[in-house]
mmCIF file of the N, C-alpha and C atoms, coordinates in Angstrom:
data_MODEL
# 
_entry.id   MODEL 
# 
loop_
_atom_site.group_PDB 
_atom_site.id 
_atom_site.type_symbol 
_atom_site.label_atom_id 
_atom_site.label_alt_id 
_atom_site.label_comp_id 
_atom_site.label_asym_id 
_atom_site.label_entity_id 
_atom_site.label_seq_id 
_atom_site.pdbx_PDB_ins_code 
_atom_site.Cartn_x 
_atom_site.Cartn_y 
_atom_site.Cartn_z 
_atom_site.occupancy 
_atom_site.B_iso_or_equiv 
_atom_site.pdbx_formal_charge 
_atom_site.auth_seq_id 
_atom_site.auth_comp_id 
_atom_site.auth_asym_id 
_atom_site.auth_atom_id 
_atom_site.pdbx_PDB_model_num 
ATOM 1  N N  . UNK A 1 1  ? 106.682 101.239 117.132 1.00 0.00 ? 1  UNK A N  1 
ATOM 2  C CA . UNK A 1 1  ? 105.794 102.096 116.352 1.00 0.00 ? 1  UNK A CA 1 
ATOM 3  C C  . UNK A 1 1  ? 104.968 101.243 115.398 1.00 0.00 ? 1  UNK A C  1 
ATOM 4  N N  . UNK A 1 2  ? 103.310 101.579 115.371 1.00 0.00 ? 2  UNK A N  1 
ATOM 5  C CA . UNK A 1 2  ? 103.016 100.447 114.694 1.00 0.00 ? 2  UNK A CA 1 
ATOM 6  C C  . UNK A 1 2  ? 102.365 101.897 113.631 1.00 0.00 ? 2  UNK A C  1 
ATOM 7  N N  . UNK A 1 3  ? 101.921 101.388 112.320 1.00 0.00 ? 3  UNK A N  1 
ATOM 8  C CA . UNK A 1 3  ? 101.633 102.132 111.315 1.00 0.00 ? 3  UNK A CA 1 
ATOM 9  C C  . UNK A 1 3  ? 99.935  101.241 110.605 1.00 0.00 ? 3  UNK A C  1 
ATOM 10 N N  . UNK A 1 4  ? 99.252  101.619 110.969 1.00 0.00 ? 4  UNK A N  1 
ATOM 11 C CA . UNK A 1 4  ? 98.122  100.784 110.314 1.00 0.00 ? 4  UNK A CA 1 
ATOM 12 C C  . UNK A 1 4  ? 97.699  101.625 108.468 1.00 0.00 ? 4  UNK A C  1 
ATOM 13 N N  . UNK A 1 5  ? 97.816  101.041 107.948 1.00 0.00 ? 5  UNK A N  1 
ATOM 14 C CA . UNK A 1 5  ? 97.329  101.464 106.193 1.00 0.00 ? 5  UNK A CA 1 
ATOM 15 C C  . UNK A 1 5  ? 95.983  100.552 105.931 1.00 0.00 ? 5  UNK A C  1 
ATOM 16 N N  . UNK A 1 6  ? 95.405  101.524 105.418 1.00 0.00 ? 6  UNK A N  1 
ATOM 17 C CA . UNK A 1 6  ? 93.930  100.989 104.699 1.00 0.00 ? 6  UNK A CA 1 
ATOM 18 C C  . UNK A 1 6  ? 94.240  100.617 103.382 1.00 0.00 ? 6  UNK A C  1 
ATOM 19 N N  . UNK A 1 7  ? 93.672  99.329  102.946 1.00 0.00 ? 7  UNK A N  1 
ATOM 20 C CA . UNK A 1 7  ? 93.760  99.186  101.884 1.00 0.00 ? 7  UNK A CA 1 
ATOM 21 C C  . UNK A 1 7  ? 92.785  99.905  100.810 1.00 0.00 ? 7  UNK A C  1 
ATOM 22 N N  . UNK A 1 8  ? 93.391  100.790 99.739  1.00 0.00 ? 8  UNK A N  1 
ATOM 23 C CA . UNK A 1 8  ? 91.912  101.503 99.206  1.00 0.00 ? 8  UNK A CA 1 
ATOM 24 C C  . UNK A 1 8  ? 92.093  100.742 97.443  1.00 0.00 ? 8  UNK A C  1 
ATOM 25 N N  . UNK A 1 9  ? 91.427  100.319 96.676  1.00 0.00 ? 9  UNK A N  1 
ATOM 26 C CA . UNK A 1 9  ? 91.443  100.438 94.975  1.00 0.00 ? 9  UNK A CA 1 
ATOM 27 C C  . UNK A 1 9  ? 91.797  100.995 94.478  1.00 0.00 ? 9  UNK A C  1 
ATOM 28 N N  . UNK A 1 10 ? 91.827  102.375 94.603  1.00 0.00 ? 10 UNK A N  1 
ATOM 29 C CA . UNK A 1 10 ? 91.134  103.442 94.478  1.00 0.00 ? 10 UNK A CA 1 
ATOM 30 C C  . UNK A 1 10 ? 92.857  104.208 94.079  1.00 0.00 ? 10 UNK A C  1 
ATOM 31 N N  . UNK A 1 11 ? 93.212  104.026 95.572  1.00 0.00 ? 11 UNK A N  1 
ATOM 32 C CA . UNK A 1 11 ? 94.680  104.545 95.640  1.00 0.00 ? 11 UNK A CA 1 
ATOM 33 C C  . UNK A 1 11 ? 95.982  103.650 95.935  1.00 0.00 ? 11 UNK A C  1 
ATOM 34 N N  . UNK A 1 12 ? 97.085  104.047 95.719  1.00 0.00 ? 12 UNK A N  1 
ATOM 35 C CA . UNK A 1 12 ? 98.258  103.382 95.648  1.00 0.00 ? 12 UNK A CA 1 
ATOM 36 C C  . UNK A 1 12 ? 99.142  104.543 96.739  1.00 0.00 ? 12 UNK A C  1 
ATOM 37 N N  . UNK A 1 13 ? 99.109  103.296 97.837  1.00 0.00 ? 13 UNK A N  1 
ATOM 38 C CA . UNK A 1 13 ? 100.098 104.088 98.525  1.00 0.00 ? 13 UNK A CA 1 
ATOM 39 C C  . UNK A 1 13 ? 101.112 103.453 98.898  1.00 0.00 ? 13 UNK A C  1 
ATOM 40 N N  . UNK A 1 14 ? 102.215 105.044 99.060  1.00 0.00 ? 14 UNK A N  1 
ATOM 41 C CA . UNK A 1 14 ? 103.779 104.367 99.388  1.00 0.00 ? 14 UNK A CA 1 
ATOM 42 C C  . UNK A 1 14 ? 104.654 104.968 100.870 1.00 0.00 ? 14 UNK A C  1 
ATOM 43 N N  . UNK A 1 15 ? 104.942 103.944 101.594 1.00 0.00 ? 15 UNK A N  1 
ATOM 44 C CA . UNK A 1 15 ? 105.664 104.441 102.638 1.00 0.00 ? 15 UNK A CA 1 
ATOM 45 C C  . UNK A 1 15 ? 107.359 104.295 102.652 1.00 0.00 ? 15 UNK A C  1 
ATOM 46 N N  . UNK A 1 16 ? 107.738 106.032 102.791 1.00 0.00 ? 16 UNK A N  1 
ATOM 47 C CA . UNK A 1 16 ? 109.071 106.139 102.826 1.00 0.00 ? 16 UNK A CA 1 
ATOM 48 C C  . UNK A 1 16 ? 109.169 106.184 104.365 1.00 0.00 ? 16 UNK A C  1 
ATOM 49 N N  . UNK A 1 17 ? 110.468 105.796 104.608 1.00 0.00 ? 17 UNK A N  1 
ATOM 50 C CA . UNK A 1 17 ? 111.226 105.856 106.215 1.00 0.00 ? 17 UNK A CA 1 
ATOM 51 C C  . UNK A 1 17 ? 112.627 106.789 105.742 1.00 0.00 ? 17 UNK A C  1 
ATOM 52 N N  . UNK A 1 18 ? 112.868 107.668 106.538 1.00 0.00 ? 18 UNK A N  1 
ATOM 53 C CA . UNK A 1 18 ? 113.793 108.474 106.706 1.00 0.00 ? 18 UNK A CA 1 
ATOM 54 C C  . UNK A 1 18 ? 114.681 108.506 107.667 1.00 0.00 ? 18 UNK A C  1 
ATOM 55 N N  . UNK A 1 19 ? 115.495 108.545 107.782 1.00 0.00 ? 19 UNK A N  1 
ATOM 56 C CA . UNK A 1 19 ? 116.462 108.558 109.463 1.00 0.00 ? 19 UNK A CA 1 
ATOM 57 C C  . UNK A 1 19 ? 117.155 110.023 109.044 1.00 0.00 ? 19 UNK A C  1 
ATOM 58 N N  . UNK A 1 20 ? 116.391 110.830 110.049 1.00 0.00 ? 20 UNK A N  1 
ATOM 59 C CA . UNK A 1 20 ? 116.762 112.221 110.461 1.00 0.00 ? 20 UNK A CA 1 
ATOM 60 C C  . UNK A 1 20 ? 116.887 112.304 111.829 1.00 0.00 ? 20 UNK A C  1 
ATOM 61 N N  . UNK A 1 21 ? 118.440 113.139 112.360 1.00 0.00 ? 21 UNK A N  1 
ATOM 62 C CA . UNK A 1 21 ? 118.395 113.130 114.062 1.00 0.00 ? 21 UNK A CA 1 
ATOM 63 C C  . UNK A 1 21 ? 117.971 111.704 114.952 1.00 0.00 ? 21 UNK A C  1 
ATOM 64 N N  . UNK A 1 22 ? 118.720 110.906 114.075 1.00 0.00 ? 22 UNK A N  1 
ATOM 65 C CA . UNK A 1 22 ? 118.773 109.239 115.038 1.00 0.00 ? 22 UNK A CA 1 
ATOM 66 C C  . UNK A 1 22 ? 117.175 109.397 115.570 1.00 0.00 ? 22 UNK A C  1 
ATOM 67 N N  . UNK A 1 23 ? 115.850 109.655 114.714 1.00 0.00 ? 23 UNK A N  1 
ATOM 68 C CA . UNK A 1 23 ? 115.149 109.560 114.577 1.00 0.00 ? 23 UNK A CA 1 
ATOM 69 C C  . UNK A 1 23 ? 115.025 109.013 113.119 1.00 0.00 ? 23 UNK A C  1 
ATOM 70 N N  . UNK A 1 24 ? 113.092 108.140 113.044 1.00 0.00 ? 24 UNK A N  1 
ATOM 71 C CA . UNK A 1 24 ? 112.976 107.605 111.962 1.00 0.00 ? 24 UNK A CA 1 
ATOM 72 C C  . UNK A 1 24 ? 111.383 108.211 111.393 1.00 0.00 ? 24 UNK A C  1 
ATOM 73 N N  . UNK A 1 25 ? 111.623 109.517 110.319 1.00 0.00 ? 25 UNK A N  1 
ATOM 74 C CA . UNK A 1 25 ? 110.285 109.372 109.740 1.00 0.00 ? 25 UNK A CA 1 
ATOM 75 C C  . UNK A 1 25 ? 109.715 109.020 108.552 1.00 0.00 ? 25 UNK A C  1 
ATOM 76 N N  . UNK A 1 26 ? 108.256 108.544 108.978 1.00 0.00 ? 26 UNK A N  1 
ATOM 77 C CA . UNK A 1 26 ? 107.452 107.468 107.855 1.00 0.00 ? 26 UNK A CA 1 
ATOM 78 C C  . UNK A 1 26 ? 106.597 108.938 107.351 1.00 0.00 ? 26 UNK A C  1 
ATOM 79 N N  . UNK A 1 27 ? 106.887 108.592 106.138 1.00 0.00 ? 27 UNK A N  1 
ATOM 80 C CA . UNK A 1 27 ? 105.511 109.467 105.300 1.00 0.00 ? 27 UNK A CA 1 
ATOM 81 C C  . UNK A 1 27 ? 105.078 108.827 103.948 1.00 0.00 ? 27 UNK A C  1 
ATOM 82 N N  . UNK A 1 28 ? 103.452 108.943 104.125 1.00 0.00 ? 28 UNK A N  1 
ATOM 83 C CA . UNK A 1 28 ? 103.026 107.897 103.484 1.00 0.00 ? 28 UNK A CA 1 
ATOM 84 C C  . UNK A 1 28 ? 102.443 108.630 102.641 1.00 0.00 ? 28 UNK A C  1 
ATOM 85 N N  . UNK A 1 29 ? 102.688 108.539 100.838 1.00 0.00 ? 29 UNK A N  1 
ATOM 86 C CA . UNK A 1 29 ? 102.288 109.113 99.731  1.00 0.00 ? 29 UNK A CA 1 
ATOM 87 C C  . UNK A 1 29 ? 101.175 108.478 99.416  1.00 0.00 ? 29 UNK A C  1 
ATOM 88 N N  . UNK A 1 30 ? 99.837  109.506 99.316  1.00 0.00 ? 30 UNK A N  1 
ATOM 89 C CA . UNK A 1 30 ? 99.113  108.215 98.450  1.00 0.00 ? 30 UNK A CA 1 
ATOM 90 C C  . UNK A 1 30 ? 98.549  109.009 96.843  1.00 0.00 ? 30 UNK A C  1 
ATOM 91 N N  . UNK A 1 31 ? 98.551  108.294 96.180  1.00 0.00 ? 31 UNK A N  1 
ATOM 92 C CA . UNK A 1 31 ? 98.453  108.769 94.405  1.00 0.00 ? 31 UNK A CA 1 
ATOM 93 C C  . UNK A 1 31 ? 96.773  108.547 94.250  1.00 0.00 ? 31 UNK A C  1 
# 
């Protein structure tokens, strides 16, 4: 799994990983 992020100034973002159901999810906060 590849995840590409933009870098912005502007914003600060954060990626959590979760392991739910021997699955893994990414969710990416941005402020």
């Amino acid at each position: 799994m590849k995840l590409r992020l933009q870098k912005q100034a502007s914003r600060s973002c954060v990626v959590q990983g979760a392991h739910h159901d021997k699955m893994v999810i990414y969710d990416v906060i941005c402020i």
